[in-house]
C-alpha positions in Angstrom: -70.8 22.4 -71.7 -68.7 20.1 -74.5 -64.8 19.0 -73.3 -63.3 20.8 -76.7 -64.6 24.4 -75.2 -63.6 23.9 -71.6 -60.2 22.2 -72.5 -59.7 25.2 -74.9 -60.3 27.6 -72.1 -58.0 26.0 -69.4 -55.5 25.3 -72.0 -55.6 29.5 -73.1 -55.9 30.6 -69.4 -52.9 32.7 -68.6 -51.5 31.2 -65.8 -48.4 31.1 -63.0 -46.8 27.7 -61.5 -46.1 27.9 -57.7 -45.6 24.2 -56.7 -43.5 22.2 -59.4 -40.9 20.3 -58.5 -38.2 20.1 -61.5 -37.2 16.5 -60.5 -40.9 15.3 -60.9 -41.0 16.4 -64.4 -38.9 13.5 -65.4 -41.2 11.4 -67.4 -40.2 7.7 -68.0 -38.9 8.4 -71.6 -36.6 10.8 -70.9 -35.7 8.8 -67.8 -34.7 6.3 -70.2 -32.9 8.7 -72.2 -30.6 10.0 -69.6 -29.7 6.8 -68.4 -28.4 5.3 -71.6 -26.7 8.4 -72.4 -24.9 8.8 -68.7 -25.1 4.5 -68.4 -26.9 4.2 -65.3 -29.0 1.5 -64.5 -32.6 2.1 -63.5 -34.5 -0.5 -61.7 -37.3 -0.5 -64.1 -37.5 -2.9 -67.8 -39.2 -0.1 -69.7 -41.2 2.7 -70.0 -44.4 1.2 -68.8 -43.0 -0.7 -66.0 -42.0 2.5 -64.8 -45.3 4.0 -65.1 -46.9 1.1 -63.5 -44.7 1.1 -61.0 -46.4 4.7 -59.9 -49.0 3.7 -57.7 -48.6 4.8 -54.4 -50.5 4.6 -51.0 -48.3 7.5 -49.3 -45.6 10.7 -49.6 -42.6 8.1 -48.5 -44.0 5.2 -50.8 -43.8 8.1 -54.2 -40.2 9.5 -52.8 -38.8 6.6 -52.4 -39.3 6.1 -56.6 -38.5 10.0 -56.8 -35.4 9.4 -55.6 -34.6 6.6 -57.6 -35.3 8.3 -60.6 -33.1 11.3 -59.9 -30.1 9.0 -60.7 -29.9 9.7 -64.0 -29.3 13.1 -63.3 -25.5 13.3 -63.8 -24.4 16.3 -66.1 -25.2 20.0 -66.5 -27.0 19.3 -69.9 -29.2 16.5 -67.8 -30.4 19.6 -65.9 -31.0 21.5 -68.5 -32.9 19.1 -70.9 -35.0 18.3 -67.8 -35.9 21.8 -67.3 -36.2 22.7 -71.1 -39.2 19.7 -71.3 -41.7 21.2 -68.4 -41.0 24.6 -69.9 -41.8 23.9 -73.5 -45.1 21.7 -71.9 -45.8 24.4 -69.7 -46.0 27.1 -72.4 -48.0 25.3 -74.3 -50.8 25.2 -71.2 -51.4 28.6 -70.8 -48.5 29.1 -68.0 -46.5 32.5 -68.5 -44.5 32.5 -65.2 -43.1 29.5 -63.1 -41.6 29.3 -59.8 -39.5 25.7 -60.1 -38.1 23.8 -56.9 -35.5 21.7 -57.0 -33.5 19.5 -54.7 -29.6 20.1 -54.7 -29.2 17.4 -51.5 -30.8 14.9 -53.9 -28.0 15.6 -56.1 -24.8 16.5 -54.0 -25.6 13.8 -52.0 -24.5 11.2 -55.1 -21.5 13.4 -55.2 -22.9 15.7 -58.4 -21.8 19.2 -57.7 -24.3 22.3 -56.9 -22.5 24.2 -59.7 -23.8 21.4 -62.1 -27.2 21.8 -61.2 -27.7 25.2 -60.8 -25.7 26.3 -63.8 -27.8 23.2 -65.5 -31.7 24.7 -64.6 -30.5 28.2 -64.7 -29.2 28.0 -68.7 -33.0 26.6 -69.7 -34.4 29.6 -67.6 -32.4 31.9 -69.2 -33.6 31.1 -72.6 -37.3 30.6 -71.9 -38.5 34.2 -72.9 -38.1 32.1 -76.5 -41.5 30.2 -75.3 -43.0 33.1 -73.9 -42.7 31.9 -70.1 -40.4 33.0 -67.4 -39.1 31.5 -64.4 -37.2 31.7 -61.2 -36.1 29.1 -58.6 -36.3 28.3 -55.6 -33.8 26.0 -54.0 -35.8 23.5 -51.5 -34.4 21.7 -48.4 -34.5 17.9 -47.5 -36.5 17.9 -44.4 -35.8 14.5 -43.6 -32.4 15.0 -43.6 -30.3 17.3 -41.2 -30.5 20.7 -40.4 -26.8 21.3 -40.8 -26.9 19.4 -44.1 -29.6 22.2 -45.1 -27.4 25.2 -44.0 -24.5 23.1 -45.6 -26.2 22.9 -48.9 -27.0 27.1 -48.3 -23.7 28.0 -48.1 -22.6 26.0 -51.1 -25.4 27.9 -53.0 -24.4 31.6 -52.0 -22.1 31.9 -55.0 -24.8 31.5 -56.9 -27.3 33.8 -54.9 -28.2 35.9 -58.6 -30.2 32.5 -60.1 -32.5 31.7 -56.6 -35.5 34.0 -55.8 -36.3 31.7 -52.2 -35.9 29.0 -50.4 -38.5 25.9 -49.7 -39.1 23.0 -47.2 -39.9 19.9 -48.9 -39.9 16.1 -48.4 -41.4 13.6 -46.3 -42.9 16.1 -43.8 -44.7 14.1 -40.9 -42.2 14.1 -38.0 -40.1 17.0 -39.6 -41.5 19.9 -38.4 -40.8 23.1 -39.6 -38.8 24.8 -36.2 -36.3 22.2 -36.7 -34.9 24.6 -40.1 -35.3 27.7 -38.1 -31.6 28.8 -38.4 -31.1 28.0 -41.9 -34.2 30.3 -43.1 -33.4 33.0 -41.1 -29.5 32.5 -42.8 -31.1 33.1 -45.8 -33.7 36.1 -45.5 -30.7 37.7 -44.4 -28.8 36.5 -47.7 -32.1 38.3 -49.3 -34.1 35.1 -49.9 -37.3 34.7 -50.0 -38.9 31.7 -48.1 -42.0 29.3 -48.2 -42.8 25.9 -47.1 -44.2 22.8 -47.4 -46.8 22.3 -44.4 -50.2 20.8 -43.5 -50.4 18.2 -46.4 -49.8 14.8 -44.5 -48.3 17.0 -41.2 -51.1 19.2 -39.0 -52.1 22.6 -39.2 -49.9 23.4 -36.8 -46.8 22.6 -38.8 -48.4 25.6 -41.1 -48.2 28.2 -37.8 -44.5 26.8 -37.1 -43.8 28.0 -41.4 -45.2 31.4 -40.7 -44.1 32.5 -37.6 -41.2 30.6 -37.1 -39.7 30.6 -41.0 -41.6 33.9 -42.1 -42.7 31.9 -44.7 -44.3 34.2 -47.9 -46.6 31.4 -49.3 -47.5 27.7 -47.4 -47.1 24.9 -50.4 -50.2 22.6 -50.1 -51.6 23.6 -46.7 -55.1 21.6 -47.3 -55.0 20.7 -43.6 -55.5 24.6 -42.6 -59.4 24.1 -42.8 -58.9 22.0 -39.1 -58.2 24.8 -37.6 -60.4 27.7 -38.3 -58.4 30.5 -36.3 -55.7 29.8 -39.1 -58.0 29.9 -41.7 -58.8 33.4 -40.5 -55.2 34.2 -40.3 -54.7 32.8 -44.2 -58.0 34.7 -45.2 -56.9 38.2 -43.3 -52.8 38.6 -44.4 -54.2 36.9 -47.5 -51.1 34.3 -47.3 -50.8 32.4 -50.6 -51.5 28.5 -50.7 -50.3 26.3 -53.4 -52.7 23.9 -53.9 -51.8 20.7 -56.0 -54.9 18.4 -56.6 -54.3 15.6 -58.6 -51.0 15.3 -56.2 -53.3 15.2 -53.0 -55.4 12.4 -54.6 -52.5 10.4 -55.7 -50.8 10.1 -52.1 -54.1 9.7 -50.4 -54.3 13.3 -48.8 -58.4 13.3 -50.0 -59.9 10.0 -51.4 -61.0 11.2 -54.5 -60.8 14.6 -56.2 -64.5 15.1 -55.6 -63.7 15.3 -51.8 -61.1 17.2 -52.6 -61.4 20.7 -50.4 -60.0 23.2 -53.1 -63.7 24.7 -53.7 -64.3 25.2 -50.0 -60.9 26.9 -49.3 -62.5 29.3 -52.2 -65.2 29.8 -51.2 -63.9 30.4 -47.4 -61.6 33.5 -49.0 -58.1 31.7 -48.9 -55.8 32.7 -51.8 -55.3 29.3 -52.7 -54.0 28.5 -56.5 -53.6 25.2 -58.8 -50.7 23.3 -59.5 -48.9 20.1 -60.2 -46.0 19.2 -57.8 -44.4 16.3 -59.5 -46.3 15.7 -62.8 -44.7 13.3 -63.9 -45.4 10.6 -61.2 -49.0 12.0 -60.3 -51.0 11.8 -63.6 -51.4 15.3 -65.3 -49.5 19.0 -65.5 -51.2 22.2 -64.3 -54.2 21.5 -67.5 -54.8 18.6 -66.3 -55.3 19.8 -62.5 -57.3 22.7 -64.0 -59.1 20.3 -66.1 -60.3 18.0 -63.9 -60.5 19.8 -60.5 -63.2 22.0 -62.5 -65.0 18.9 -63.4 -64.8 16.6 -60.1 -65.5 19.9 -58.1 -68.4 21.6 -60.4 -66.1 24.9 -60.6 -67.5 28.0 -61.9 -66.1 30.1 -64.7 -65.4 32.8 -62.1 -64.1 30.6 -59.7 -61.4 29.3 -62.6 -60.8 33.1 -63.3 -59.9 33.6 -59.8 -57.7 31.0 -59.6 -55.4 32.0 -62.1 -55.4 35.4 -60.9 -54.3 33.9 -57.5 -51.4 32.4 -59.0 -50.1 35.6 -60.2 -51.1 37.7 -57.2 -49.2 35.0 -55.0 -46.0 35.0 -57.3 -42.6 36.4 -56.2 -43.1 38.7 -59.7 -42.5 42.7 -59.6 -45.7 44.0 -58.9 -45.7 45.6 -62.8 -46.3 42.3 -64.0 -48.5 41.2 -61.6 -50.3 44.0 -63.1 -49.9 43.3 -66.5 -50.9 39.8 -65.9 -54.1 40.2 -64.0 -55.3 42.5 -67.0 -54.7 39.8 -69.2 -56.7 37.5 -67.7 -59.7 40.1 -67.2 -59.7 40.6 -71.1 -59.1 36.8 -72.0 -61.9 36.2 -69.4 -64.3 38.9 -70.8 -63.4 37.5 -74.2 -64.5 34.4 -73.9 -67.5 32.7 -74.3 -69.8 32.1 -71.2 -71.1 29.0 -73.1 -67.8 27.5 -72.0 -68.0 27.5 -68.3 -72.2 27.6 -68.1 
Protein backbone atom coordinates (compact mmCIF):
# COMPACT_ATOMS: atom_id res chain seq x y z
CA UNK A 1 0.00 0.00 0.00
CA UNK A 2 1.70 3.61 -1.23
CA UNK A 3 0.37 7.01 0.84
CA UNK A 4 -0.72 8.65 -2.75
CA UNK A 5 -3.48 5.70 -3.14
CA UNK A 6 -4.75 5.52 0.35
CA UNK A 7 -4.74 9.48 0.78
CA UNK A 8 -6.62 9.49 -2.62
CA UNK A 9 -9.21 7.06 -1.35
CA UNK A 10 -9.89 8.83 2.10
CA UNK A 11 -9.77 12.11 0.49
CA UNK A 12 -12.69 10.76 -2.40
CA UNK A 13 -14.72 8.85 0.36
CA UNK A 14 -18.11 10.32 0.55
CA UNK A 15 -18.54 11.16 3.85
CA UNK A 16 -20.86 12.96 6.85
CA UNK A 17 -19.43 15.12 9.86
CA UNK A 18 -21.15 14.49 13.23
CA UNK A 19 -18.76 16.03 15.90
CA UNK A 20 -17.36 19.49 14.65
CA UNK A 21 -17.33 22.16 16.69
CA UNK A 22 -17.53 25.47 14.47
CA UNK A 23 -15.48 27.50 17.09
CA UNK A 24 -12.50 24.85 16.78
CA UNK A 25 -12.27 25.53 13.19
CA UNK A 26 -10.59 28.78 13.89
CA UNK A 27 -7.12 28.26 12.73
CA UNK A 28 -4.39 30.83 13.98
CA UNK A 29 -4.40 32.80 10.68
CA UNK A 30 -7.71 33.64 10.51
CA UNK A 31 -7.62 34.18 14.25
CA UNK A 32 -5.26 36.82 13.42
CA UNK A 33 -7.47 38.06 10.82
CA UNK A 34 -10.43 38.71 12.86
CA UNK A 35 -8.73 40.28 15.49
CA UNK A 36 -7.12 43.00 13.48
CA UNK A 37 -10.19 43.57 11.61
CA UNK A 38 -12.54 43.77 14.96
CA UNK A 39 -9.16 45.13 17.10
CA UNK A 40 -9.02 42.65 19.69
CA UNK A 41 -6.10 41.70 21.41
CA UNK A 42 -5.13 37.95 21.50
CA UNK A 43 -2.71 36.82 24.00
CA UNK A 44 -0.52 35.20 21.44
CA UNK A 45 2.72 37.17 19.19
CA UNK A 46 1.91 35.25 16.10
CA UNK A 47 0.73 32.52 14.27
CA UNK A 48 3.20 29.95 15.62
CA UNK A 49 3.05 31.01 19.08
CA UNK A 50 -0.37 30.17 18.83
CA UNK A 51 0.11 26.87 17.44
CA UNK A 52 2.72 26.13 20.00
CA UNK A 53 0.81 27.19 22.44
CA UNK A 54 -1.57 23.93 21.63
CA UNK A 55 -0.27 21.38 23.67
CA UNK A 56 -2.45 20.22 26.09
CA UNK A 57 -2.49 17.52 29.01
CA UNK A 58 -6.44 17.77 29.48
CA UNK A 59 -10.20 18.88 28.21
CA UNK A 60 -10.00 22.11 30.67
CA UNK A 61 -6.22 22.85 29.74
CA UNK A 62 -7.51 23.02 25.48
CA UNK A 63 -10.88 25.06 26.62
CA UNK A 64 -9.32 27.25 28.40
CA UNK A 65 -7.31 28.38 24.87
CA UNK A 66 -10.79 27.63 23.12
CA UNK A 67 -12.18 30.13 24.88
CA UNK A 68 -9.70 32.55 24.42
CA UNK A 69 -9.79 32.35 20.91
CA UNK A 70 -13.44 32.86 20.48
CA UNK A 71 -12.81 36.59 21.24
CA UNK A 72 -12.42 37.58 18.05
CA UNK A 73 -15.69 36.49 17.23
CA UNK A 74 -17.56 39.82 17.21
CA UNK A 75 -19.72 40.41 13.97
CA UNK A 76 -22.20 38.42 11.86
CA UNK A 77 -19.59 38.26 8.91
CA UNK A 78 -16.97 36.75 11.69
CA UNK A 79 -19.53 33.82 11.88
CA UNK A 80 -19.91 33.53 8.62
CA UNK A 81 -16.23 33.57 7.27
CA UNK A 82 -15.56 31.11 10.11
CA UNK A 83 -18.15 28.76 8.89
CA UNK A 84 -17.43 29.35 5.08
CA UNK A 85 -13.48 28.07 5.79
CA UNK A 86 -14.44 24.33 7.39
CA UNK A 87 -16.96 24.17 4.64
CA UNK A 88 -14.82 24.88 1.62
CA UNK A 89 -11.98 22.40 3.61
CA UNK A 90 -14.51 20.02 4.23
CA UNK A 91 -15.77 19.68 0.63
CA UNK A 92 -12.70 19.33 -0.48
CA UNK A 93 -12.30 15.92 1.91
CA UNK A 94 -14.80 13.95 0.62
CA UNK A 95 -17.58 15.28 3.31
CA UNK A 96 -21.10 15.88 1.65
CA UNK A 97 -23.21 16.49 4.82
CA UNK A 98 -22.20 18.18 8.21
CA UNK A 99 -23.85 18.47 11.39
CA UNK A 100 -21.84 21.82 13.03
CA UNK A 101 -22.05 22.64 16.87
CA UNK A 102 -21.64 25.71 18.07
CA UNK A 103 -21.61 27.50 21.35
CA UNK A 104 -24.00 30.67 21.69
CA UNK A 105 -23.09 31.01 25.76
CA UNK A 106 -19.53 31.41 24.55
CA UNK A 107 -20.69 34.27 22.67
CA UNK A 108 -23.72 35.98 24.55
CA UNK A 109 -21.80 35.71 27.44
CA UNK A 110 -19.21 38.66 25.97
CA UNK A 111 -22.39 40.43 25.27
CA UNK A 112 -22.53 39.39 21.24
CA UNK A 113 -26.18 38.75 20.46
CA UNK A 114 -27.62 35.13 19.49
CA UNK A 115 -29.12 36.82 16.37
CA UNK A 116 -25.46 37.65 15.28
CA UNK A 117 -24.40 34.18 15.46
CA UNK A 118 -27.02 32.29 14.25
CA UNK A 119 -27.89 34.63 11.33
CA UNK A 120 -23.84 34.57 10.91
CA UNK A 121 -23.45 30.36 10.52
CA UNK A 122 -26.82 30.06 9.09
CA UNK A 123 -25.91 32.54 5.84
CA UNK A 124 -22.63 30.15 4.96
CA UNK A 125 -24.99 27.11 5.38
CA UNK A 126 -27.39 28.48 3.15
CA UNK A 127 -24.96 28.86 0.37
CA UNK A 128 -22.99 25.65 0.67
CA UNK A 129 -25.00 23.56 -1.91
CA UNK A 130 -22.29 25.93 -4.10
CA UNK A 131 -19.47 23.30 -2.70
CA UNK A 132 -21.57 20.42 -3.00
CA UNK A 133 -21.97 19.89 0.95
CA UNK A 134 -24.89 20.59 3.24
CA UNK A 135 -25.29 21.25 6.70
CA UNK A 136 -27.41 21.78 9.66
CA UNK A 137 -26.78 22.88 13.24
CA UNK A 138 -26.95 22.04 16.27
CA UNK A 139 -26.90 24.55 19.05
CA UNK A 140 -24.75 22.92 22.14
CA UNK A 141 -25.05 23.86 25.86
CA UNK A 142 -22.21 24.98 28.33
CA UNK A 143 -22.22 22.18 30.78
CA UNK A 144 -20.10 23.85 33.13
CA UNK A 145 -22.20 26.65 33.34
CA UNK A 146 -25.86 26.71 34.69
CA UNK A 147 -28.78 24.93 33.95
CA UNK A 148 -30.90 28.04 33.78
CA UNK A 149 -28.28 29.74 31.72
CA UNK A 150 -28.90 26.70 29.24
CA UNK A 151 -32.77 27.08 29.18
CA UNK A 152 -31.93 30.90 29.07
CA UNK A 153 -29.86 30.65 25.98
CA UNK A 154 -33.01 28.04 24.54
CA UNK A 155 -35.49 30.52 24.80
CA UNK A 156 -33.38 33.25 23.21
CA UNK A 157 -32.88 30.67 20.25
CA UNK A 158 -36.68 29.80 19.59
CA UNK A 159 -37.06 32.62 17.21
CA UNK A 160 -34.85 31.13 15.22
CA UNK A 161 -36.14 27.43 15.65
CA UNK A 162 -36.11 26.99 11.32
CA UNK A 163 -31.94 27.12 11.22
CA UNK A 164 -31.30 24.33 14.43
CA UNK A 165 -31.99 20.55 13.70
CA UNK A 166 -30.84 19.56 17.74
CA UNK A 167 -29.55 20.40 20.62
CA UNK A 168 -25.97 19.13 22.32
CA UNK A 169 -24.11 18.98 25.68
CA UNK A 170 -20.66 19.96 25.50
CA UNK A 171 -17.75 21.31 27.61
CA UNK A 172 -15.77 20.31 30.34
CA UNK A 173 -17.86 17.23 31.24
CA UNK A 174 -16.27 15.45 34.50
CA UNK A 175 -18.45 16.65 37.37
CA UNK A 176 -21.30 17.88 34.93
CA UNK A 177 -23.35 15.12 34.57
CA UNK A 178 -25.93 14.93 32.09
CA UNK A 179 -29.38 14.86 34.70
CA UNK A 180 -28.36 18.20 35.72
CA UNK A 181 -29.82 19.53 31.77
CA UNK A 182 -32.79 17.39 32.20
CA UNK A 183 -35.37 20.18 31.86
CA UNK A 184 -33.84 22.07 29.21
CA UNK A 185 -33.79 18.91 26.74
CA UNK A 186 -37.02 17.96 27.46
CA UNK A 187 -37.96 22.01 26.62
CA UNK A 188 -36.63 21.43 23.50
CA UNK A 189 -37.94 17.86 22.09
CA UNK A 190 -41.06 19.52 22.79
CA UNK A 191 -39.90 22.65 20.60
CA UNK A 192 -39.22 19.72 17.97
CA UNK A 193 -35.47 19.43 18.59
CA UNK A 194 -33.53 16.81 18.26
CA UNK A 195 -30.92 15.97 21.01
CA UNK A 196 -27.43 14.28 21.65
CA UNK A 197 -24.73 14.54 23.98
CA UNK A 198 -21.40 14.70 24.90
CA UNK A 199 -20.67 11.64 27.43
CA UNK A 200 -18.12 9.04 28.47
CA UNK A 201 -14.95 10.82 27.01
CA UNK A 202 -13.15 11.98 30.21
CA UNK A 203 -16.74 11.32 32.38
CA UNK A 204 -17.86 7.41 33.00
CA UNK A 205 -20.04 5.26 31.17
CA UNK A 206 -22.57 6.09 33.26
CA UNK A 207 -22.81 9.66 32.27
CA UNK A 208 -23.71 7.89 28.65
CA UNK A 209 -26.98 5.94 30.38
CA UNK A 210 -27.90 9.42 32.14
CA UNK A 211 -27.82 11.04 27.94
CA UNK A 212 -30.04 8.24 26.83
CA UNK A 213 -32.48 7.80 29.24
CA UNK A 214 -32.61 10.83 30.96
CA UNK A 215 -31.95 13.40 27.67
CA UNK A 216 -33.34 10.84 25.03
CA UNK A 217 -30.37 11.50 23.44
CA UNK A 218 -30.36 10.27 19.31
CA UNK A 219 -26.56 9.87 19.04
CA UNK A 220 -23.74 9.87 22.25
CA UNK A 221 -20.68 12.31 20.87
CA UNK A 222 -17.38 10.52 21.78
CA UNK A 223 -18.69 7.79 24.19
CA UNK A 224 -15.12 5.72 24.02
CA UNK A 225 -15.63 4.96 27.74
CA UNK A 226 -18.87 2.65 26.78
CA UNK A 227 -16.51 -0.38 26.28
CA UNK A 228 -16.30 -0.37 30.55
CA UNK A 229 -19.41 -1.40 30.79
CA UNK A 230 -20.43 -4.21 28.57
CA UNK A 231 -24.32 -4.17 29.30
CA UNK A 232 -24.20 -0.68 27.58
CA UNK A 233 -22.24 -1.86 24.89
CA UNK A 234 -25.05 -4.29 24.28
CA UNK A 235 -27.55 -1.55 24.60
CA UNK A 236 -25.32 0.71 21.83
CA UNK A 237 -24.95 -2.52 19.60
CA UNK A 238 -28.94 -3.61 19.90
CA UNK A 239 -30.91 0.13 19.35
CA UNK A 240 -27.85 0.59 17.16
CA UNK A 241 -27.32 4.21 18.87
CA UNK A 242 -24.83 6.28 16.82
CA UNK A 243 -21.31 7.26 18.44
CA UNK A 244 -19.22 10.06 17.17
CA UNK A 245 -15.99 9.10 17.44
CA UNK A 246 -13.17 11.79 17.19
CA UNK A 247 -9.61 10.18 17.26
CA UNK A 248 -6.89 12.48 16.84
CA UNK A 249 -9.08 14.64 19.50
CA UNK A 250 -8.95 11.65 22.04
CA UNK A 251 -5.12 11.42 21.64
CA UNK A 252 -4.58 15.10 22.00
CA UNK A 253 -6.38 15.47 25.48
CA UNK A 254 -4.95 12.22 26.78
CA UNK A 255 -8.29 10.11 26.57
CA UNK A 256 -5.91 7.03 24.88
CA UNK A 257 -2.07 7.49 24.93
CA UNK A 258 -1.51 7.06 21.50
CA UNK A 259 -3.71 6.45 18.53
CA UNK A 260 -2.49 2.97 18.28
CA UNK A 261 -4.37 2.30 21.65
CA UNK A 262 -6.90 4.02 20.46
CA UNK A 263 -10.25 1.71 20.85
CA UNK A 264 -12.07 2.82 17.50
CA UNK A 265 -11.24 -0.80 15.84
CA UNK A 266 -12.55 -2.72 18.79
CA UNK A 267 -15.90 -0.71 19.09
CA UNK A 268 -16.06 -1.99 15.27
CA UNK A 269 -15.52 -4.86 15.58
CA UNK A 270 -17.84 -5.18 18.78
CA UNK A 271 -20.96 -3.94 16.29
CA UNK A 272 -21.27 -0.25 17.68
CA UNK A 273 -22.23 2.25 15.04
CA UNK A 274 -19.41 4.36 15.81
CA UNK A 275 -18.21 7.01 12.95
CA UNK A 276 -15.01 9.39 12.48
CA UNK A 277 -14.60 12.86 13.05
CA UNK A 278 -12.72 15.85 14.17
CA UNK A 279 -14.16 17.95 17.11
CA UNK A 280 -12.05 21.04 17.09
CA UNK A 281 -9.54 20.68 14.12
CA UNK A 282 -8.08 23.38 14.46
CA UNK A 283 -6.47 22.95 17.94
CA UNK A 284 -6.05 19.00 17.62
CA UNK A 285 -3.91 18.46 14.53
CA UNK A 286 -5.92 17.35 11.40
CA UNK A 287 -9.81 17.54 9.89
CA UNK A 288 -11.96 14.48 9.24
CA UNK A 289 -8.82 13.23 6.30
CA UNK A 290 -6.55 13.40 8.63
CA UNK A 291 -8.56 11.29 11.36
CA UNK A 292 -9.40 8.95 8.51
CA UNK A 293 -5.90 8.98 7.42
CA UNK A 294 -4.15 8.09 10.28
CA UNK A 295 -6.69 6.17 12.37
CA UNK A 296 -6.40 3.60 9.28
CA UNK A 297 -2.80 3.57 9.60
CA UNK A 298 -2.08 3.53 13.59
CA UNK A 299 -5.07 1.04 13.78
CA UNK A 300 -4.28 -1.44 10.60
CA UNK A 301 -7.99 -0.68 9.30
CA UNK A 302 -9.32 -2.64 6.59
CA UNK A 303 -10.77 -1.30 3.35
CA UNK A 304 -14.17 -2.63 4.52
CA UNK A 305 -13.88 -1.41 7.83
CA UNK A 306 -13.12 2.35 6.19
CA UNK A 307 -16.31 1.57 3.97
CA UNK A 308 -18.29 1.01 6.97
CA UNK A 309 -17.35 3.92 8.60
CA UNK A 310 -18.49 6.34 6.23
CA UNK A 311 -21.60 4.61 5.76
CA UNK A 312 -22.11 4.99 9.65
CA UNK A 313 -21.80 8.60 9.34
CA UNK A 314 -24.64 8.87 7.01
CA UNK A 315 -26.76 6.19 8.68
CA UNK A 316 -26.33 8.15 12.06
CA UNK A 317 -27.12 11.66 10.47
CA UNK A 318 -30.21 13.66 11.27
CA UNK A 319 -30.73 13.47 7.10
CA UNK A 320 -34.29 12.44 5.43
CA UNK A 321 -33.97 8.91 5.03
CA UNK A 322 -33.99 9.60 0.85
CA UNK A 323 -30.65 10.74 1.26
CA UNK A 324 -29.42 8.53 3.57
CA UNK A 325 -30.30 6.40 0.76
CA UNK A 326 -28.85 8.08 -1.97
CA UNK A 327 -25.66 8.39 0.01
CA UNK A 328 -25.06 4.84 1.14
CA UNK A 329 -25.29 3.90 -2.75
CA UNK A 330 -22.74 6.26 -3.39
CA UNK A 331 -20.40 4.87 -1.33
CA UNK A 332 -21.20 1.17 -2.47
CA UNK A 333 -20.36 2.23 -6.14
CA UNK A 334 -17.25 4.48 -5.16
CA UNK A 335 -16.24 1.47 -2.93
CA UNK A 336 -16.79 -1.12 -5.73
CA UNK A 337 -14.93 1.29 -7.97
CA UNK A 338 -12.02 1.47 -6.49
CA UNK A 339 -9.09 -0.34 -6.51
CA UNK A 340 -8.47 -3.10 -3.83
CA UNK A 341 -4.67 -2.37 -4.29
CA UNK A 342 -5.46 0.65 -2.22
CA UNK A 343 -6.59 -0.71 1.07
CA UNK A 344 -4.63 -4.47 0.62
Amino acid sequence: MTDLPLTHFLRELPKAELHLHIEGTLEPELMFALARRNRVTVPYASVDAVRQAYVFSDLQSFLDIYYAGCTVLVEEQDFYDLAWAYLERAAAQGVRHAEIFFDPQTHTGRGIPISVVINGLHRALVGAGRLGISASLILCFLRHLSPESAMETLVQALPFRDRLIAVGLDSSEVGHPPAKFQPVFDRARFEGLLTVAHAGEEGPPSYIWEALDLLDASRIDHGVRCLEDDRLVEWLVADQIPLTVCPLSNVKLRVFPSLRQHSLRTMLERGLLVTVNSDDPAYFGGYIEENFQQATEALGLTREQVLTLARNSFRASFLPESDKQRYLAEIDAFGSQASSKMMS
